[in-house]
N, C-alpha and C positions, 0 to 999 in steps of 0.2 A: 364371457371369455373373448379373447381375442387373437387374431392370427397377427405378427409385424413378417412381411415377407419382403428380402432383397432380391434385386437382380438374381436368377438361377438359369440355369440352362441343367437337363432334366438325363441321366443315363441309368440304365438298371434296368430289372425287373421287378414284376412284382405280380401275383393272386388275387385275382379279383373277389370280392365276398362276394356270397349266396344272392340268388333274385330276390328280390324284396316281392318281385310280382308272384312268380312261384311259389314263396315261403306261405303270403295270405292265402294264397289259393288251395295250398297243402291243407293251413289249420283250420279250414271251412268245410272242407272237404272231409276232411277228420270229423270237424265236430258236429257233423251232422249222419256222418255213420253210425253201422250197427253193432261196433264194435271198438277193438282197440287199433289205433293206426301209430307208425312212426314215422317220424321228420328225422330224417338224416343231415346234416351239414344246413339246418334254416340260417333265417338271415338274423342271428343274436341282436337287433338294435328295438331304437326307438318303435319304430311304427311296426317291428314283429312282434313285439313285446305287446304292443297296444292290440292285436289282431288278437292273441292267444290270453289277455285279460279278456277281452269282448267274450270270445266265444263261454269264454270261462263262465261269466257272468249270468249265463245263459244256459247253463247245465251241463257241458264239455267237462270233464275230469281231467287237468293237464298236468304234466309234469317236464318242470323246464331243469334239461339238462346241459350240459357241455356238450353242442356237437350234436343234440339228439333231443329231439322232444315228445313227449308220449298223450296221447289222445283218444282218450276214451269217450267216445260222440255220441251223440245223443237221438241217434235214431229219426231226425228230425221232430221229437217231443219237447220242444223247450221250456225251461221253466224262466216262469218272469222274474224280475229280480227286485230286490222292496226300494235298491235306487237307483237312480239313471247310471245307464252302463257310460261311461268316458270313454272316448276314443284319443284320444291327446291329438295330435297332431297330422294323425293316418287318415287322411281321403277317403282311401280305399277300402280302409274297416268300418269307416261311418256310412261308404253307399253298402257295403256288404250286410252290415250287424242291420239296418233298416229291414230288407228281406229277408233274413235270419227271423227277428222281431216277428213278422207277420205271421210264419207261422205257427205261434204261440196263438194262446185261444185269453190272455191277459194282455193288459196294458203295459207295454214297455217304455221308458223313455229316454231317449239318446242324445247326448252331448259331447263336446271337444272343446278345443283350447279354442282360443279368441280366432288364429287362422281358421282352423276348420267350422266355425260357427259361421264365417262371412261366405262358405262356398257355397252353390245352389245344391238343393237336391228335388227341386220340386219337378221335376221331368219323373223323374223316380218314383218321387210320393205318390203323386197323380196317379203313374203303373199303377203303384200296389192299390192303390183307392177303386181305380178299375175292376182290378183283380179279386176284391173284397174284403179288404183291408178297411180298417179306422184309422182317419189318419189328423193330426193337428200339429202344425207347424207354424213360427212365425215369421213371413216372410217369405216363405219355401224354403226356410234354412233349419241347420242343427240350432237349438234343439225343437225335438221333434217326439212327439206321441205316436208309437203306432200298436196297434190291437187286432190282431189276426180274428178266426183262421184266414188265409189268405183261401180264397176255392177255386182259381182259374177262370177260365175265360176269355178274354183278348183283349189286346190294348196294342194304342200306338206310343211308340216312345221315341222321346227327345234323343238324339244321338252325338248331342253337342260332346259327352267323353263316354269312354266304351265303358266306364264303370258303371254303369246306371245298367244296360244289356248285360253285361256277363253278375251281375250280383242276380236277377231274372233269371238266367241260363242256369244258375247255380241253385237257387231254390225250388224253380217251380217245377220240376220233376216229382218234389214231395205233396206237390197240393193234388186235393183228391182228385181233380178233373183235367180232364188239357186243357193248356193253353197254346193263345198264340200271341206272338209279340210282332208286327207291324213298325219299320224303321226306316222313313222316309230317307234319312242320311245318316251315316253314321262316320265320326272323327275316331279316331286310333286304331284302325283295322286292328293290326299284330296283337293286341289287346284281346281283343276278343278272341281270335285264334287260337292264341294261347287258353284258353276256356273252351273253347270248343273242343280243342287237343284231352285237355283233361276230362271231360264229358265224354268222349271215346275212350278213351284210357278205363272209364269208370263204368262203362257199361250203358252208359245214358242213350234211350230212344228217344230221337229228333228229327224234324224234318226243317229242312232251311233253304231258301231260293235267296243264293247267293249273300248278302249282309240284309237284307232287304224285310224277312219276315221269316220268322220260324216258329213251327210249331212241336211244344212241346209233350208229349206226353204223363201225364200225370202217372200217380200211385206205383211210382218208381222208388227204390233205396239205395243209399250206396252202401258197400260195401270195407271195409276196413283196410286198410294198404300200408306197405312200407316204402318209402319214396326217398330219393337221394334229391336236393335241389342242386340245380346248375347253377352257376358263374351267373353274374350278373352284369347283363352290357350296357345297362345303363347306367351302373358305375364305373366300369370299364371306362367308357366315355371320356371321363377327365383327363389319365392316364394316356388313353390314344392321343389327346388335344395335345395333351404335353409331348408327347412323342413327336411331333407333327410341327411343335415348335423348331425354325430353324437352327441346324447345330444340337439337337435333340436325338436322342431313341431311348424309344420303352417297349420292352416286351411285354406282354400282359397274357397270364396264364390262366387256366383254367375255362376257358372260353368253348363251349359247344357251339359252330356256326350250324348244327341240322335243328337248333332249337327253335323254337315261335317266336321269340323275343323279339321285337320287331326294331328296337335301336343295334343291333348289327348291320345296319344301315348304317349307321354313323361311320364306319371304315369307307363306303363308298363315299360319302361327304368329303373324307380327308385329303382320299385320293383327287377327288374333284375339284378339291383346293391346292392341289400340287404335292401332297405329302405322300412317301413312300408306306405303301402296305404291305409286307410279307406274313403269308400264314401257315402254320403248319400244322401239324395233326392235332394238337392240345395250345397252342401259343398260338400269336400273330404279334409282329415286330411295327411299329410306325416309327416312322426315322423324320426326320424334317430336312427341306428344301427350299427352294424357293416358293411363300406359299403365294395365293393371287386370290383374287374375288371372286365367287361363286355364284348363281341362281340355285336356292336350295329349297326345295317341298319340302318342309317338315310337319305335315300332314300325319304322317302314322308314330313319328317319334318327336311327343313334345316334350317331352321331357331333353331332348338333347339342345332346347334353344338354347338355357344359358353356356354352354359348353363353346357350341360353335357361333355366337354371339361372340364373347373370350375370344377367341381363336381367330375370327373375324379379323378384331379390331388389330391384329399383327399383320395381316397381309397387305400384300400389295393390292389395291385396287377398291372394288368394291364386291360387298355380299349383298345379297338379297336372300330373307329369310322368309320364303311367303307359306300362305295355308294354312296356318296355325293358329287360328282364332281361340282353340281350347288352351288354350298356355296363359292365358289370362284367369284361367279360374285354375289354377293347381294350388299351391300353398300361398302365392302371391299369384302376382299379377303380371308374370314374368315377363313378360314386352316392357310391362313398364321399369316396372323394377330394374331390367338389364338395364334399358335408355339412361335411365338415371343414374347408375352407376358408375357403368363406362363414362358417361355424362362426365364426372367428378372426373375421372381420370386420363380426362383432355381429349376425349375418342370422339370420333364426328359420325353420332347414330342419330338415326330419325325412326322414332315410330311409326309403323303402320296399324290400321284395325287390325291387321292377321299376320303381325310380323316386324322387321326390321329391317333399315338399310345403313348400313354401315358401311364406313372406309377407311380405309385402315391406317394405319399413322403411327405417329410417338404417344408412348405411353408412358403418363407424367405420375409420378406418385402424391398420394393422396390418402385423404381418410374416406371410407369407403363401410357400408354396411348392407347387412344380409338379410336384411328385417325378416330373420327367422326362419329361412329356406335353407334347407343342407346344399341343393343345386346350383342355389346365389353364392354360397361360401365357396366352392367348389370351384366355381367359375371364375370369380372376381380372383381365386388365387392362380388360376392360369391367365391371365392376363398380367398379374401384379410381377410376374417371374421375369415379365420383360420391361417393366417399369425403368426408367430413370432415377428412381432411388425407392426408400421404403414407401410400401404401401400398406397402410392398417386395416385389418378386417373385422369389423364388430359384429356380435352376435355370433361368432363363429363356432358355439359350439350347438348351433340348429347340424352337425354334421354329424351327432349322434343318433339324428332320424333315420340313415338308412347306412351310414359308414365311418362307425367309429372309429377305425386306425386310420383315415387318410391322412391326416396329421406327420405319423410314423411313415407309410408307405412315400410320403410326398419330399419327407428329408433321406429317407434311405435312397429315395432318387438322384438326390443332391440339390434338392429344392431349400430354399436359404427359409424357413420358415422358425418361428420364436412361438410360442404359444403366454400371452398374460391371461393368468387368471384373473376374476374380478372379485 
């Protein structure tokens, strides 16, 4: 599929779908309980879908409904399954279903699409090997052999992304003995938080000095729950960008700022770039002005490079996107990938190892592709809105990974967008 988008400038509102972080975090959390649990308002897409086939796989009881999902968990007794459980496209569910795996007392073995085969998980593997796991990988990537029980212990772990720690935080409560986990550094704080947060919500005993080391307590259970997910700000994201565009507003609904999400950050970014931010009890309004060049940490939210990348390349001046060395292992290799895109579309960006500098300029139309990122699609059509004529977006329907109607939301904005199918 493909996006053809013309010149637009962006008014409306619109609802942001469900966290995609949340939604995984619900159906783990479910399906490792003692009971039955419900998902209210999950994130209906690609990589939810792929969370709630894993756990399935693996003995969860699911049932996917409109609006509502039911989950009857598995007490943390997993059964192995006779074939490798697929993760299609989800990150997130291939560092999670890995610790799931382990504490089965069989062999599991885990796979994903060609993206998710290239991403590391050997920081991970290692943990559970520690922890007392069987582990075989090639490469340190999917796919991957693992063979519990996992029994506790300690280990130190790589903290290059918080999913490798919170997929840990999330199972070793069920191994017989405590653990501790040791984390020289760790990239995407708000990540983890958001896992911590649920770990108290659940009754979970832990001890933690600061991001640094925590220990776990063993022969812990959770318990069954019914849980509403929140808005999602790092879909939000695009919609702020576009707001933010000059001669722009977008209200974007649904938004809890008391939540862990750590890209609620991304309002401070805009504002940082000169873009108007009003919020209010359930909304916030981004209006566009005159935008300018920023110095931006995107340390705890990398997921917002390609957005404000996009967004970058319209101001006046220069941006600097530093700190974000983890943005290179997400679905792409998103430094580069931006570089080269914007690249196509006359934009004057230079990579960094841990980021981007950009200047911002005319933006020439062009063909232009997503090599299979919903974020790259995302992005490249907030840039393409202020293009000089069409700009074509290929692979564009990688947006079914975590946001199926942008598409809709993006023209009911007044964004000039055409969809070819292939």
């Amino acid at each position: 599929m493909k996006f053809i988008i013309n010149p637009s400038s962006f008014q409306g509102a619109v609802t942001t779908p469900a966290s995609k972080s949340h939604t995984i975090r619900a159906v783990f959390f479910a399906a490792l309980a003692s009971g039955r649990s419900v998902i209210l308002n999950p994130l209906d897409s690609a990589d939810g879908r792929s969370a709630l086939c894993a756990v399935a796989s693996l003995g969860a009881d699911v049932e996917h409904g409109p609006g509502k999902w039911i989950i009857d968990g598995t007490a943390g007794r997993i059964c192995a399954p006779t074939i490798p459980v697929d993760v299609g496209n989800s990150g997130t569910t291939a560092n999670f279903i890995l610790s799931m795996a382990a504490l089965g007392m069989a062999p599991v073995y885990i796979t994903g699409d060609t993206q998710t085969r290239s991403r590391p998980v050997a920081p991970l593997l290692e943990a559970l090997g520690n922890l007392g796991a069987r582990i075989s990988s090639t490469g340190g990537k999917l796919p991957a052999r693992v063979e519990g029980p996992i029994d506790g212990g300690e280990t130190q772990l790589d903290g290059s992304t918080s999913q490798y720690l919170s997929s840990l935080l999330i199972h070793l409560p069920l191994a017989p003995r405590d653990s501790r986990i040791n984390v020289p550094f760790l990239n995407e704080k708000p990540y983890a938080e958001m896992t911590l947060k649920w770990l108290d919500e659940m009754g979970v005993r832990y001890v933690r000095q600061d991001f640094s080391s925590f220990e776990i307590i063993g022969r812990q259970e959770y318990c069954p729950f019914t849980r509403l997910v929140p808005g999602d700000f790092s879909s939000a994201t695009f919609f702020a960008a576009m707001g933010a565009i000059p001669g722009s507003s977008v209200t974007i609904r649904g938004l809890d700022f008391g939540d862990t999400q750590g890209d609620k950050a991304v309002f401070d970014y805009l504002e940082a770039m000169g873009a108007k931010v009003v919020k209010g009890m359930d909304f916030v309004t981004v209006s566009g002005d005159q935008l300018h060049g920023a110095t931006l940490d995107l340390n705890a939210t990398p997921d917002a490079l390609p957005a404000i990348a996009a967004l970058a390349a319209l101001a006046d001046g220069i941006t600097q996107i530093t700190n974000v060395p983890q943005a290179r292992i997400k679905e792409t290799d998103r430094i580069a990938v931006m570089a080269q895109e914007l690249g196509r579309m006359g934009v004057d960006i230079q990579e960094r190892p841990d980021g981007l500098v950009i200047r911002g300029g005319k933006i020439k139309a062009a063909q232009v592709d997503s090599h299979g990122d919903h974020r790259v699609v995302m992005s490249l059509a907030i840039a393409a809105s202020a293009a000089d004529g069409p700009v074509t977006i290929g692979s564009a329907e990688a947006v079914d990974i975590t946001f199926p109607n942008f598409a809709q939301l993006y023209q009911e904005c007044g964004g000039k967008l055409e969809i070819i199918q292939q």
